[in-house]
Structure formats: structure tokens, C-alpha cells
C-alpha positions in Angstrom: 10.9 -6.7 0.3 7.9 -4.9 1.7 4.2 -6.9 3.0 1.9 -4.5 1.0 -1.7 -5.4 1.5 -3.8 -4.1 -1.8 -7.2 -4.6 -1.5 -8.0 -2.9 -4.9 -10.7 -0.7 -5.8 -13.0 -3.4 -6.8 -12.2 -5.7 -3.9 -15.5 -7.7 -3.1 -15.2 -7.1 1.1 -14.7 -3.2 0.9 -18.4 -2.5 0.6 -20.4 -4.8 2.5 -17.4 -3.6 5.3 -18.1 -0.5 4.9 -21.8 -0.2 4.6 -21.8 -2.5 8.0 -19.2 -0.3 9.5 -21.4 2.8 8.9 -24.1 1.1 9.8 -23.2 0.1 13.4 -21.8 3.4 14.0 -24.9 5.5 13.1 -27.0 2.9 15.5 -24.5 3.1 18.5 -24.5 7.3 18.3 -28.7 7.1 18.4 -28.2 4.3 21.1 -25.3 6.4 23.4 -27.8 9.5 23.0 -31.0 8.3 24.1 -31.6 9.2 27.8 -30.8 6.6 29.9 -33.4 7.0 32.7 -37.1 7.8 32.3 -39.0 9.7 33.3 -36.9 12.6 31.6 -36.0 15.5 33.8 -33.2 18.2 33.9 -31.9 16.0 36.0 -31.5 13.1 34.1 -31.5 14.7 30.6 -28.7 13.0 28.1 -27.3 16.5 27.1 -25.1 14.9 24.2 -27.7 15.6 21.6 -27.9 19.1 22.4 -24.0 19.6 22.9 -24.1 18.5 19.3 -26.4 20.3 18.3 -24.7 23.8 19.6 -21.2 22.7 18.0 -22.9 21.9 14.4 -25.1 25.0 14.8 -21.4 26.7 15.7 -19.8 25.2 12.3 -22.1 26.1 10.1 -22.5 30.1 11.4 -18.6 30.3 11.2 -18.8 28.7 7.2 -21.7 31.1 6.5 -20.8 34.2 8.3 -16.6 33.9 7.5 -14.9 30.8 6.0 -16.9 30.5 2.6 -15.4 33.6 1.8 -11.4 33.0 1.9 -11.3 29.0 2.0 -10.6 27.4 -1.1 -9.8 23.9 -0.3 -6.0 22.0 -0.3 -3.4 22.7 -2.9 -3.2 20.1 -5.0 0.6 19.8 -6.6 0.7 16.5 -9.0 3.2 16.0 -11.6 1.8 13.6 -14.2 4.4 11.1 -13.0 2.6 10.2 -9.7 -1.0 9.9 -12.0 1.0 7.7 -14.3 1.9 5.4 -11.3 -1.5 5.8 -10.2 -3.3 4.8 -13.5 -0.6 1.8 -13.6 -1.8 0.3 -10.2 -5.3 0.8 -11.0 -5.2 -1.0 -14.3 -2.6 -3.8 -13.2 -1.8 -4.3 -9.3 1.2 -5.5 -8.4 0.3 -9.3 -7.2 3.5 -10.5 -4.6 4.3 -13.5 -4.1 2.9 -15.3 -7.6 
């Protein structure tokens, strides 16, 4: 016997988790890319936004000058079995040890 944990898709912790997970981190990447000494110089510049900045501006040149041509995305091979099993769980999880 296997110790599955199933939260379920309409568990009532996932998104008050989540939402305070994202949350946090959006506040701690403002907080770790503030400048940490003031007055600002070259010197004491926080360069993480801008290193950011130059790999985002990067990505998005490479999708628009290259990739949105030939990417299409994963393969996606199903047989109807694995949605079967799938719609099964959804409607009825399996509850262990009841």
C-alpha cells in the first residue's frame, strides 16, 4: 500500500496557499532588488533589475525574431484510457484508510 496525499481540485487550503505563496514571492523580488545603499551611484547600484531586464528583453527578441515561427508546443499523446482514469479521480477520489 502506497501514502498518496490528494488534495483534490476543490481542496479549501490550495488557494489561500497559493495566492499567499505568490504573494510573498512577488514582495521579496521588489525587496532583494531595491538598492541597498543610498545615495545611488554606479557604485552602489543594485544591477539585478537591469540584468533582468537584458535577459527578458533577450527572450522576447529570440520569440519574435525566430522561435514563433517553428515552435509549436509539446506533443500531446493520450489514449482515452488515461482521461477515463482522469475523469474517475476527479469525480470520486479514492479516500484511504475509511
Amino acid at each position: 500500500m502506497t501514502n498518496q496525499v490528494y488534495l483534490g481540485i476543490h481542496c479549501r487550503w490550495s488557494f489561500p496557499v497559493g495566492l499567499i505563496a505568490f504573494i510573498w514571492l512577488m514582495f521579496t523580488s521588489v525587496i532583494f532588488m531595491l538598492p541597498g545603499i543610498y545615495p545611488i551611484t554606479s557604485v552602489t547600484l543594485n544591477y539585478a533589475p537591469v540584468a533582468i531586464g537584458g535577459v527578458l528583453l533577450l527572450i522576447a527578441a529570440a520569440w519574435v525574431l525566430s522561435a514563433q515561427f517553428w515552435f509549436s508546443g509539446p506533443k500531446i499523446e493520450v489514449d482515452n484510457s488515461d482521461v477515463v482514469k482522469v475523469n474517475y479521480w476527479i469525480s470520486d477520489p479514492p479516500r484511504h484508510g475509511l
